[in-house]
N, C-alpha and C positions, 0 to 999 in steps of 0.2 A: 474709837479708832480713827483715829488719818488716814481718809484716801484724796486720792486722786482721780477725776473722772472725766477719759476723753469723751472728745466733739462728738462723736457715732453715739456714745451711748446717750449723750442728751438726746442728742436728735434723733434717734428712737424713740424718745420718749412722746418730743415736742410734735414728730409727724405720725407716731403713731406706724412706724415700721413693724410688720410682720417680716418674719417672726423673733424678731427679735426685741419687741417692745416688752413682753413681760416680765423677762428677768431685769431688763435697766428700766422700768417704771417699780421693779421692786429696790433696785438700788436707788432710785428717787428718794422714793418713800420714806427710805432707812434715814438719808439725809435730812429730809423734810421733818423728820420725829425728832432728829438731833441723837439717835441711834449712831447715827457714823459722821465723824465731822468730813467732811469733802470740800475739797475742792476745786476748780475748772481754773484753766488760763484765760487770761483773758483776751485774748485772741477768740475765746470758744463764744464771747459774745458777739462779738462782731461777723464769727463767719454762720450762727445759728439768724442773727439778724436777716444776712442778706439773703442765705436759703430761703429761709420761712417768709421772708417778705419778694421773694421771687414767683415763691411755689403758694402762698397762702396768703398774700398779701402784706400790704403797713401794720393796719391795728392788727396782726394777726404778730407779728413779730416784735411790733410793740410789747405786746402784753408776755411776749416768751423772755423779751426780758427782764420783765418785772421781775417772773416765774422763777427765772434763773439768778436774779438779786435779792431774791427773797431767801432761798435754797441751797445756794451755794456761795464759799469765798474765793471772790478771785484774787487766783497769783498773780501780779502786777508783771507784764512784759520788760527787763530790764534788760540794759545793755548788756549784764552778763550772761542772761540765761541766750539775748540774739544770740552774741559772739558764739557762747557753748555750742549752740545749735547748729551756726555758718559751719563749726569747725568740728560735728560729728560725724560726717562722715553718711548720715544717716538716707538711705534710698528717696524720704520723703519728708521736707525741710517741715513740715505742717509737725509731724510726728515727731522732730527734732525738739522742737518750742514746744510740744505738749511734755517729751520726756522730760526736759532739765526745767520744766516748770514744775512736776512733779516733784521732781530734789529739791528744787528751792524752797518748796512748800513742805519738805522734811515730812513724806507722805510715807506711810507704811507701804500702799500698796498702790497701782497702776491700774484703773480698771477700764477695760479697752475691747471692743469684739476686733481689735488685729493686734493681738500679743505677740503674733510672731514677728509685728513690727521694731521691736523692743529691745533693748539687751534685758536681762535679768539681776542685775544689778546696779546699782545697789539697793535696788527697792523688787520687793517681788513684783508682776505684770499677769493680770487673772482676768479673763473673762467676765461677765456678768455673774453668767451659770456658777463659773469657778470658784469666782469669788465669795460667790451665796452657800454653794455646800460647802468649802472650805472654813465657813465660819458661821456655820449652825443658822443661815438665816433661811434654812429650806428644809 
C-alpha cells in the first residue's frame, strides 16, 4: 500500500516525541519492512535536518538523513506541486507541499497527527493511531 508520511510523524520518531512516538515509529517500521511503500516530500528532509541539527546537533541529523533515505521515497518538490500549494488556499503553506506531494505521489492515504489540516480528498488523511487500526496493523 502507498502512503504518504508527513514531517510530525518523522519527527516523532527521529526525537522520540511522547506520546506520540509509538504509533509513528510503528508506521516507520511498516515502511522500513517494505510492508507499506511511503513516502515523505522532500522538503520533510531539509526541515527534519535543521530541527534535529538545532535541538540534537550535525552528526545527529546527518545520520536522520541517512535514516530517512534509506526508508523512505522522496517526492521531488516541483514547480507544479509549489504552484498547487501557493494557490490552496491552505491555513499553512508547509501543509499545502506536504498535501499536493502526497497526490503527486499517487498516495492512497495521508498519514499526519493534524488531519484536521487536510481536505479529505482525494486521498483519505488518518492519523498514525488511525491509520494502524483501520488497516489491521494493531
Amino acid at each position: 500500500m502507498r502512503v504518504f508520511v508527513d514531517t510530525n510523524v518523522i519527527l516523532d520518531v527521529l526525537a522520540e516525541r511522547k506520546p506520540f512516538y509509538a504509533d509513528s515509529v510503528d508506521i516507520w517500521t511498516l515502511a522500513e519492512s517494505g510492508r507499506l511503500d511511503a513516502s515523505i516530500a522532500a522538503i520533510s528532509f531539509t526541515n527534519c535536518w535543521y530541527l534535529i541539527r538545532r535541538h540534537a546537533g550535525r552528526r545527529n541529523a546527518d545520520r536522520a538523513l541517512q535514516l530517512l533515505r534509506d526508508v523512505f521515497t522522496p517526492v521531488d518538490l516541483t514547480a507544479q506541486i509549489l504552484n498547487q500549494a501557493i494557490d490552496a488556499g491552505f491555513e499553512d503553506f508547509e501543509d499545502a507541499v506536504q498535501f499536493h506531494s502526497a497526490v503527486q505521489a499517487r498516495a492512497r492515504c495521508l498519514v499526519t497527527r493534524n488531519a484536521d489540516h487536510f481536505p479529505r480528498t482525494p486521498l483519505s488523511v488518518l492519523t498514525p493511531a488511525e491509520f494502524l487500526a483501520a488497516h489491521s496493523f494493531k
